[in-house]
PDB file of the backbone (N, CA, C, O) and the ligand in Angstrom, with CONECT records:
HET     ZN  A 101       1
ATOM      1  N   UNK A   1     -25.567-119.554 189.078  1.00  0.00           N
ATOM      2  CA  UNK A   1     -24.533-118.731 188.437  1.00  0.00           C
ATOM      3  C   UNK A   1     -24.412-119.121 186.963  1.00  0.00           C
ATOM      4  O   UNK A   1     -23.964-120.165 186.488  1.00  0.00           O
ATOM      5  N   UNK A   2     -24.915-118.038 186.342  1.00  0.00           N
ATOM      6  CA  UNK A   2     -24.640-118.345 184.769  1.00  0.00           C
ATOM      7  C   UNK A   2     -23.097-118.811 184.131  1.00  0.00           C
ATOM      8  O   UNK A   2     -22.142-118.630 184.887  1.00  0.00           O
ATOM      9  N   UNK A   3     -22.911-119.213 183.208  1.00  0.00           N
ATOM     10  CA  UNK A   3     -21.701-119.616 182.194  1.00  0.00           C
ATOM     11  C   UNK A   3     -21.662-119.204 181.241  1.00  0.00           C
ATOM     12  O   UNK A   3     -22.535-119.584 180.460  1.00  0.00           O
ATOM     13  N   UNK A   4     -20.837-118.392 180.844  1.00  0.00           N
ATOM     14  CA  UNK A   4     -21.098-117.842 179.417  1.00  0.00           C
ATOM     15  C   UNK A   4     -19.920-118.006 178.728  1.00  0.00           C
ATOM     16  O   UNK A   4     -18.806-117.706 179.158  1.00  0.00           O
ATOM     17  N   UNK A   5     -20.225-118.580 177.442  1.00  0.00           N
ATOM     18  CA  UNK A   5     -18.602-118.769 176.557  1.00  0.00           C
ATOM     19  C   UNK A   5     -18.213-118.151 175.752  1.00  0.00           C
ATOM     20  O   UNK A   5     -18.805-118.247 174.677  1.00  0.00           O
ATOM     21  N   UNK A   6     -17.228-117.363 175.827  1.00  0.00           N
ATOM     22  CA  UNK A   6     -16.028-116.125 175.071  1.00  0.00           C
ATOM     23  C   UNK A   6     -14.964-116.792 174.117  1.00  0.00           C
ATOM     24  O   UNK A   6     -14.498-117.931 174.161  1.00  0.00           O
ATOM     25  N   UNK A   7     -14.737-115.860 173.328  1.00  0.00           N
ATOM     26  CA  UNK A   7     -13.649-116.349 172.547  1.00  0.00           C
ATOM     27  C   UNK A   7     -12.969-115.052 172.374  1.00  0.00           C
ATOM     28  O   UNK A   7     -13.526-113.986 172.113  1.00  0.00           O
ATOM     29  N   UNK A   8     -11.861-115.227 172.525  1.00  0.00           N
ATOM     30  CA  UNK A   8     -10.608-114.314 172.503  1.00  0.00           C
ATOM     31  C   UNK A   8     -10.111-113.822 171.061  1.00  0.00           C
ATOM     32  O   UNK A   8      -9.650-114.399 170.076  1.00  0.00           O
ATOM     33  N   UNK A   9     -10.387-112.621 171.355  1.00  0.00           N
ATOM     34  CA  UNK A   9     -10.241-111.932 169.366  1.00  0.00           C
ATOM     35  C   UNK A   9      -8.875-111.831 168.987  1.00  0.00           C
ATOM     36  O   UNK A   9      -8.524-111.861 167.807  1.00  0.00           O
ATOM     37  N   UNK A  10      -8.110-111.714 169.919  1.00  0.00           N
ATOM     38  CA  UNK A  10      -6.360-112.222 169.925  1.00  0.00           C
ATOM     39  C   UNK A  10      -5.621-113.377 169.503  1.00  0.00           C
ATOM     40  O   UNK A  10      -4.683-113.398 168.706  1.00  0.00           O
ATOM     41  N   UNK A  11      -6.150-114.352 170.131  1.00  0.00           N
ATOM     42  CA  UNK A  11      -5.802-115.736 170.034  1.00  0.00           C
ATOM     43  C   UNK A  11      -6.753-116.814 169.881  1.00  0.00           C
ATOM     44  O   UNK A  11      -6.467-118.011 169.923  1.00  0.00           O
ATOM     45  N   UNK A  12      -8.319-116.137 169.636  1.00  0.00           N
ATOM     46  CA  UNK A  12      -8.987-116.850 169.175  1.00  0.00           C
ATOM     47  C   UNK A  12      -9.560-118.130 169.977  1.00  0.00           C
ATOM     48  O   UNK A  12     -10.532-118.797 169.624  1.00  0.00           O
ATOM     49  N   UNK A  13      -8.756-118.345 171.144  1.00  0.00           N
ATOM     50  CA  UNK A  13      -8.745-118.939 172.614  1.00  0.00           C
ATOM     51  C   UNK A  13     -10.500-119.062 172.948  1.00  0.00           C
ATOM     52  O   UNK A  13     -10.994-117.986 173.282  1.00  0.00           O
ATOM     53  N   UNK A  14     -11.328-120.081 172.898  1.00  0.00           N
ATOM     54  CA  UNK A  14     -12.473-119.876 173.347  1.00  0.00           C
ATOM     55  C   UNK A  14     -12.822-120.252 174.681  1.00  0.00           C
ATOM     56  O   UNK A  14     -12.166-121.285 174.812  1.00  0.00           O
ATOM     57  N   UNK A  15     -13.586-120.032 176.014  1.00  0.00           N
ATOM     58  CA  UNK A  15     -12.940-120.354 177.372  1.00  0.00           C
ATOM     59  C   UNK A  15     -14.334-120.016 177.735  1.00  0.00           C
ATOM     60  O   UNK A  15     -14.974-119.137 177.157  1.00  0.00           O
ATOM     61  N   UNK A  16     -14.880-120.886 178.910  1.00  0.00           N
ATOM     62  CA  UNK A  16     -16.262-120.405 179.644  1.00  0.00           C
ATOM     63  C   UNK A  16     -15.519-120.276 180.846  1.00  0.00           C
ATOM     64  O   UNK A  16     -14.595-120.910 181.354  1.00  0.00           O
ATOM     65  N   UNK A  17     -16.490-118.813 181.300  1.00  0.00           N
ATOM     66  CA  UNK A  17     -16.637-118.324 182.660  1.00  0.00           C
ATOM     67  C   UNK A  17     -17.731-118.116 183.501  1.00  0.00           C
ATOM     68  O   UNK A  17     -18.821-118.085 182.930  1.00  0.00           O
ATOM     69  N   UNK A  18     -17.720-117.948 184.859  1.00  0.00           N
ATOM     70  CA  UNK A  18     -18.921-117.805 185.793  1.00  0.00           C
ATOM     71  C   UNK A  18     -19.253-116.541 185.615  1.00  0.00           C
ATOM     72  O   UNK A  18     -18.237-115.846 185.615  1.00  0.00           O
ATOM     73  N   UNK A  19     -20.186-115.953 185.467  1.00  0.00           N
ATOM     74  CA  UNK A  19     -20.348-114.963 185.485  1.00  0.00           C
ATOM     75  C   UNK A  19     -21.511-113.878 186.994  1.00  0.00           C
ATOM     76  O   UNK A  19     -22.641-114.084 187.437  1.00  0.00           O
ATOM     77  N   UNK A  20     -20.870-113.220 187.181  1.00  0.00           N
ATOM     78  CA  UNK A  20     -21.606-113.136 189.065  1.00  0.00           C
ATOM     79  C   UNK A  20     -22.378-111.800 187.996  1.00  0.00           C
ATOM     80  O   UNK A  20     -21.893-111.095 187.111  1.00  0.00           O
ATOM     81  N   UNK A  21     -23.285-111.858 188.381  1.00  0.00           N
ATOM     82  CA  UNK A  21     -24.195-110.546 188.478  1.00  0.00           C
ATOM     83  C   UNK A  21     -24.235-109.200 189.371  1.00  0.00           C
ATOM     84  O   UNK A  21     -25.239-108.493 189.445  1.00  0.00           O
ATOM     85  N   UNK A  22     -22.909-108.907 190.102  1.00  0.00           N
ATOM     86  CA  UNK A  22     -22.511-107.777 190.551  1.00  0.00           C
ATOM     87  C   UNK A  22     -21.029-108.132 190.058  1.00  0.00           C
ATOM     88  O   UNK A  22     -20.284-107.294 190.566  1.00  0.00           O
ATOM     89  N   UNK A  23     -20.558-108.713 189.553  1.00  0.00           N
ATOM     90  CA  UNK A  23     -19.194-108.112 188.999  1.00  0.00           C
ATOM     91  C   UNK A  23     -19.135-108.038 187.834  1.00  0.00           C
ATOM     92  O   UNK A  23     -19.359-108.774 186.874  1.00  0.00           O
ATOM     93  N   UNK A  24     -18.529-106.242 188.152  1.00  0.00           N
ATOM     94  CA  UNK A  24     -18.483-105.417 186.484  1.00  0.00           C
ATOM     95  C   UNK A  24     -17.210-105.615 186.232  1.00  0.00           C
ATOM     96  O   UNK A  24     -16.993-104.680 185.461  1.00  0.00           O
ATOM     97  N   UNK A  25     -16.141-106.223 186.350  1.00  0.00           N
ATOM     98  CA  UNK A  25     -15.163-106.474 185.821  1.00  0.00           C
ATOM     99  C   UNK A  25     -14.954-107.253 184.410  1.00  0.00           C
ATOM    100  O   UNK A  25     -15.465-108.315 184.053  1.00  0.00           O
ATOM    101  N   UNK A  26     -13.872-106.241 183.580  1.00  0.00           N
ATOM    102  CA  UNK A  26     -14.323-107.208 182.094  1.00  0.00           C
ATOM    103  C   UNK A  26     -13.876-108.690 182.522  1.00  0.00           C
ATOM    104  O   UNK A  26     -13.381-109.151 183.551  1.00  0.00           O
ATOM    105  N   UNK A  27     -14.291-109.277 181.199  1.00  0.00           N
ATOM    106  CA  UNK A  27     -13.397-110.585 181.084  1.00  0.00           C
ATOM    107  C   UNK A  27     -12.518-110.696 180.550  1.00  0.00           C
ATOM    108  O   UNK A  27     -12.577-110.002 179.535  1.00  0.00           O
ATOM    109  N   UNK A  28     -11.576-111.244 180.633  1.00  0.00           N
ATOM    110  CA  UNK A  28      -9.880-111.652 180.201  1.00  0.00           C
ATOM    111  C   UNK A  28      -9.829-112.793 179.848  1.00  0.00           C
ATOM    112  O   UNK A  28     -10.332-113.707 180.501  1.00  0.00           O
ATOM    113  N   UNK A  29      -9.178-112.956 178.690  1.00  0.00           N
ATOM    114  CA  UNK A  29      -8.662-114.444 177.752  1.00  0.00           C
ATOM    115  C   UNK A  29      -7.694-114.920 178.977  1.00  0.00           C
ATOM    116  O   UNK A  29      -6.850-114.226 179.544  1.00  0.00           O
ATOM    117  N   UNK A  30      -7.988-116.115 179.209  1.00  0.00           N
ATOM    118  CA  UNK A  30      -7.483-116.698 180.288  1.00  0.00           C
ATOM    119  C   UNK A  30      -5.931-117.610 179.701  1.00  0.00           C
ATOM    120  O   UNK A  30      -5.230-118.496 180.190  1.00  0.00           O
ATOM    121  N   UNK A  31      -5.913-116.784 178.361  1.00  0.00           N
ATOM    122  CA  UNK A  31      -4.904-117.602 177.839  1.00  0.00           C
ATOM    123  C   UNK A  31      -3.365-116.754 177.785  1.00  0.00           C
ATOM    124  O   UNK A  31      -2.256-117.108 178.185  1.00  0.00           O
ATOM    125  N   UNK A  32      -3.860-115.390 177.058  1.00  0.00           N
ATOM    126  CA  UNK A  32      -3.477-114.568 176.277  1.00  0.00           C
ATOM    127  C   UNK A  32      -3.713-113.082 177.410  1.00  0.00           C
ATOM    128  O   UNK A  32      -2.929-112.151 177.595  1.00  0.00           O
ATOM    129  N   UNK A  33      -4.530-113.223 177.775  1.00  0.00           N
ATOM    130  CA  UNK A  33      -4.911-112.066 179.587  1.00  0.00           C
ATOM    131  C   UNK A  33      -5.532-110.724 178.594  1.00  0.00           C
ATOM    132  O   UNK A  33      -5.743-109.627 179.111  1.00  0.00           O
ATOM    133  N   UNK A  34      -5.799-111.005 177.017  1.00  0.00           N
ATOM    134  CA  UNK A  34      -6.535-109.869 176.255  1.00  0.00           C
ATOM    135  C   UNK A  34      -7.922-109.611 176.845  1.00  0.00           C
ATOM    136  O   UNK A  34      -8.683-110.517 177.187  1.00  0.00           O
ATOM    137  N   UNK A  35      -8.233-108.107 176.951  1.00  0.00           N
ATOM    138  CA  UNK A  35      -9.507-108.085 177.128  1.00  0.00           C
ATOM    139  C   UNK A  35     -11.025-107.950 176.115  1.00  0.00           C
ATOM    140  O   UNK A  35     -12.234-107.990 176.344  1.00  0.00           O
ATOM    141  N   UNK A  36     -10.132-107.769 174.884  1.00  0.00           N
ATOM    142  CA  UNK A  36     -10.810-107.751 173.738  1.00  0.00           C
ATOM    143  C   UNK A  36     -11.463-109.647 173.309  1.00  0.00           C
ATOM    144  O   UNK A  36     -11.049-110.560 172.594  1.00  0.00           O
ATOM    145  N   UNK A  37     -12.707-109.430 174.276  1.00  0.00           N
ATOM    146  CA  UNK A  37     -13.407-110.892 174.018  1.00  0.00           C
ATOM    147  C   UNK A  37     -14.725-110.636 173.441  1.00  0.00           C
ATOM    148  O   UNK A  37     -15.372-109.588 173.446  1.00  0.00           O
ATOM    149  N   UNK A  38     -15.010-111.781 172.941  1.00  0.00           N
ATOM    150  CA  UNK A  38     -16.430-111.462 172.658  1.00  0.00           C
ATOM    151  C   UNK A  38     -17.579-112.698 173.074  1.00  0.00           C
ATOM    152  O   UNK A  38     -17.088-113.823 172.988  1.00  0.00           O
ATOM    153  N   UNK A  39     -18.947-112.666 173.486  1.00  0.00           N
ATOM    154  CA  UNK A  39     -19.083-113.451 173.901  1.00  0.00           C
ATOM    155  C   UNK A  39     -20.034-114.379 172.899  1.00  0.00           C
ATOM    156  O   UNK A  39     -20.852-113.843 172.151  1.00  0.00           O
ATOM    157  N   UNK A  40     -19.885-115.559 172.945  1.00  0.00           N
ATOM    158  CA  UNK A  40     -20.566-116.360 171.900  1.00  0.00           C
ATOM    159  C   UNK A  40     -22.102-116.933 172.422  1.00  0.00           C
ATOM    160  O   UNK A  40     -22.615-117.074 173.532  1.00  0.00           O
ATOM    161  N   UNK A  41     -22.445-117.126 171.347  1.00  0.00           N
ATOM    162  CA  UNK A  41     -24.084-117.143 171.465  1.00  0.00           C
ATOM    163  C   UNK A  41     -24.256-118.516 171.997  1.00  0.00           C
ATOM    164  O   UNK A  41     -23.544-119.366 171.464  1.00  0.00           O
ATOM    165  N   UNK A  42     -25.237-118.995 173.156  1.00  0.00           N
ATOM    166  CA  UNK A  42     -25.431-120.101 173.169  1.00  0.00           C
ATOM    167  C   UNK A  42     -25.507-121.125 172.091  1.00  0.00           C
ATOM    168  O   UNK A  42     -26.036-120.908 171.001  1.00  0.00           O
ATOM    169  N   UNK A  43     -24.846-122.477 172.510  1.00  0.00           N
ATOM    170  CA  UNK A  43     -24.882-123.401 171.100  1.00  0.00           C
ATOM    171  C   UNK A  43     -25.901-124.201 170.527  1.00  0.00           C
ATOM    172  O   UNK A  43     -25.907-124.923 169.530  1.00  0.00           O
ATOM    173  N   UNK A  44     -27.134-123.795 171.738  1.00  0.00           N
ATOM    174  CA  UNK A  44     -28.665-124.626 171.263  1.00  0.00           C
ATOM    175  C   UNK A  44     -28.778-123.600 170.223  1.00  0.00           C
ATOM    176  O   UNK A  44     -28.125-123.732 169.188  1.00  0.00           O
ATOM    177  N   UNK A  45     -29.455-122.711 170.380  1.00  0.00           N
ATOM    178  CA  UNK A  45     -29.942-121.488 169.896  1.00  0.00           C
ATOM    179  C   UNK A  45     -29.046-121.151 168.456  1.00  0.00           C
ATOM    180  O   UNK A  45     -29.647-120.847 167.426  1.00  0.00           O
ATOM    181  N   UNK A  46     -27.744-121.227 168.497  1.00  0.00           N
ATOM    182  CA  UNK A  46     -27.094-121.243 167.388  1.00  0.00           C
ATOM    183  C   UNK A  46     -27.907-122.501 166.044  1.00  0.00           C
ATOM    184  O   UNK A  46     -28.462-122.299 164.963  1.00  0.00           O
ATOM    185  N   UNK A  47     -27.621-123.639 166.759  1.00  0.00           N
ATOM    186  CA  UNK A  47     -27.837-125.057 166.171  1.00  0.00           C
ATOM    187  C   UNK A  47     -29.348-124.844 165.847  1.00  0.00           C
ATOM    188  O   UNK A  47     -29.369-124.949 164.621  1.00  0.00           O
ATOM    189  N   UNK A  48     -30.915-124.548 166.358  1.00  0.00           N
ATOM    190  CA  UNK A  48     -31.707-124.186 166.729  1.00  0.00           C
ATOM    191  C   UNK A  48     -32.049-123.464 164.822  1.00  0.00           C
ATOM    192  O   UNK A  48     -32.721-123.951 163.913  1.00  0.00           O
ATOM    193  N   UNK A  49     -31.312-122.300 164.877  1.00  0.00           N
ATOM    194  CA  UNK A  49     -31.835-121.526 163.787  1.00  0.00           C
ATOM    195  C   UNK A  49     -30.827-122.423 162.297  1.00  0.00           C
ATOM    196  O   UNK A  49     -31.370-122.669 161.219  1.00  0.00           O
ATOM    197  N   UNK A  50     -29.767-122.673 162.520  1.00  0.00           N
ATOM    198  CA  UNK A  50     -29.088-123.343 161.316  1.00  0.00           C
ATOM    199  C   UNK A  50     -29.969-124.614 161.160  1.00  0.00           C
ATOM    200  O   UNK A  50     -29.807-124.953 159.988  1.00  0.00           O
ATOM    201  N   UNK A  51     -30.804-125.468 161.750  1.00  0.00           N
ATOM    202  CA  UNK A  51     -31.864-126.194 161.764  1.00  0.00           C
ATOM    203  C   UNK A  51     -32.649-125.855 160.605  1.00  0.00           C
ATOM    204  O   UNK A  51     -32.731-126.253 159.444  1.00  0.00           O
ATOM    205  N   UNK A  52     -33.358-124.721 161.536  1.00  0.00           N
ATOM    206  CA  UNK A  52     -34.252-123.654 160.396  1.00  0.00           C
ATOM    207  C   UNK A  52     -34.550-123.980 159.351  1.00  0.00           C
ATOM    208  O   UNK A  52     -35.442-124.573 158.745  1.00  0.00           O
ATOM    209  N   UNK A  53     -33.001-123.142 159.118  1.00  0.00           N
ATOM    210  CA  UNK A  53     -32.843-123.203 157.660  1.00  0.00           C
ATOM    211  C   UNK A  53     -32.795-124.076 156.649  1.00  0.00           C
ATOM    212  O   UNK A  53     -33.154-124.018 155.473  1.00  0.00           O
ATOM    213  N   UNK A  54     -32.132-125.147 157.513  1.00  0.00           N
ATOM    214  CA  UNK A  54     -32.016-125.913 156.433  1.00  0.00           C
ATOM    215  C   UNK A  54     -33.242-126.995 155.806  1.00  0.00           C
ATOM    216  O   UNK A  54     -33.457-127.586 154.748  1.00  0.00           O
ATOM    217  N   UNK A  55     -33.973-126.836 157.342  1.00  0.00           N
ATOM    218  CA  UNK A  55     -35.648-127.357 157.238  1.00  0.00           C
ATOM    219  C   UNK A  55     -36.301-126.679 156.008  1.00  0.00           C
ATOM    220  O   UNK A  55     -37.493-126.870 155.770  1.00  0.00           O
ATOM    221  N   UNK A  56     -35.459-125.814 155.150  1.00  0.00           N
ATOM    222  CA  UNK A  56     -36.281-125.191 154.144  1.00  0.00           C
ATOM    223  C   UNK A  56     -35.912-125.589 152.749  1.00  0.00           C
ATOM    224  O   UNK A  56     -36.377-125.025 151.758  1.00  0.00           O
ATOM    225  N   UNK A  57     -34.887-126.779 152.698  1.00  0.00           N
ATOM    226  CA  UNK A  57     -34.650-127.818 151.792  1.00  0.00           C
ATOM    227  C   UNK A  57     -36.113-128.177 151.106  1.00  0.00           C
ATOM    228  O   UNK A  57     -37.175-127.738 151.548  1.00  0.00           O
ATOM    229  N   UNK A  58     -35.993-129.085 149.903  1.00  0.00           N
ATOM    230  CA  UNK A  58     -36.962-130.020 149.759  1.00  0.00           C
ATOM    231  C   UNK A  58     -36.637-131.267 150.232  1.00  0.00           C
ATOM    232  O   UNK A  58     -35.502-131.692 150.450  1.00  0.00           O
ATOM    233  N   UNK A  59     -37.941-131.972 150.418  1.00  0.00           N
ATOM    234  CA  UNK A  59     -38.072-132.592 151.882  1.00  0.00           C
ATOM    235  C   UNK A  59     -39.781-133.491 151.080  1.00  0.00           C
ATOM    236  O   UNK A  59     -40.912-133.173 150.712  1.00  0.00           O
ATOM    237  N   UNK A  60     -38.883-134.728 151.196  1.00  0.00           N
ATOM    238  CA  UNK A  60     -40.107-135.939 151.191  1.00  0.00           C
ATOM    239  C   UNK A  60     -40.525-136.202 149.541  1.00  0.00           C
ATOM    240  O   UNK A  60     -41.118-135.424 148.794  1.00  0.00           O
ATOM    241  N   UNK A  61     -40.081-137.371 149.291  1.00  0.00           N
ATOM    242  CA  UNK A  61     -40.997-138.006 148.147  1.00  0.00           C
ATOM    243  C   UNK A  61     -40.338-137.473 146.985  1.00  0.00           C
ATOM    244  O   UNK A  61     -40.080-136.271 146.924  1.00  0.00           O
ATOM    245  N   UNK A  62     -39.973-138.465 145.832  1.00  0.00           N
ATOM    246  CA  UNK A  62     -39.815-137.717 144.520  1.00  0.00           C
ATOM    247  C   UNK A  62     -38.103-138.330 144.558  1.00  0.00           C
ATOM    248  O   UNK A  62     -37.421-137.794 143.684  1.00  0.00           O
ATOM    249  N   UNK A  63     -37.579-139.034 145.158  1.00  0.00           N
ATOM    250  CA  UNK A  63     -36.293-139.552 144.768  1.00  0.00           C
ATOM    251  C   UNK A  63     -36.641-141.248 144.198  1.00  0.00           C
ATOM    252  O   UNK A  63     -35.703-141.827 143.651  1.00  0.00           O
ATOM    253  N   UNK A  64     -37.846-141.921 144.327  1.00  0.00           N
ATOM    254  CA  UNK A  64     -37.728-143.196 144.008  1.00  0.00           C
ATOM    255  C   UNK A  64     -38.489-143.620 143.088  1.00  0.00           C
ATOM    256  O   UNK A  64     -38.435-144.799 142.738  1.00  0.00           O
TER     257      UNK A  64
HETATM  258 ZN    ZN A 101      -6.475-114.660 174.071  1.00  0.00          ZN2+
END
């Protein structure tokens, strides 16, 4: 059963849930009971590309 983590556009409330693969029911801020959530991107994959980028610094030799 997957986990997927939401954050609540109301209260900003961020909250992981199970998520079943036959239930179409939205999700609800478990804080605030808004259904206006959105769901956030895994945090490897986030971390992953901000990596990236910054791997595109200069890098090695020339400070000593
Ligand atoms: Zn909320």
């Amino acid at each position: 059963m997957p986990i997927y983590e939401y954050q609540c556009k109301d209260c900003q409330h961020t909250f992981e849930t199970l998520v079943f693969q036959n239930d179409h029911n939205p999700v609800c801020c478990p804080y605030c009971n808004s259904d206006k959530v959105t769901r956030l991107m895994s945090a490897s994959s986030v971390f992953s590309s901000t990596s990236l980028g910054r791997c595109a610094a200069p890098a090695g030799g020339g400070f000593s």
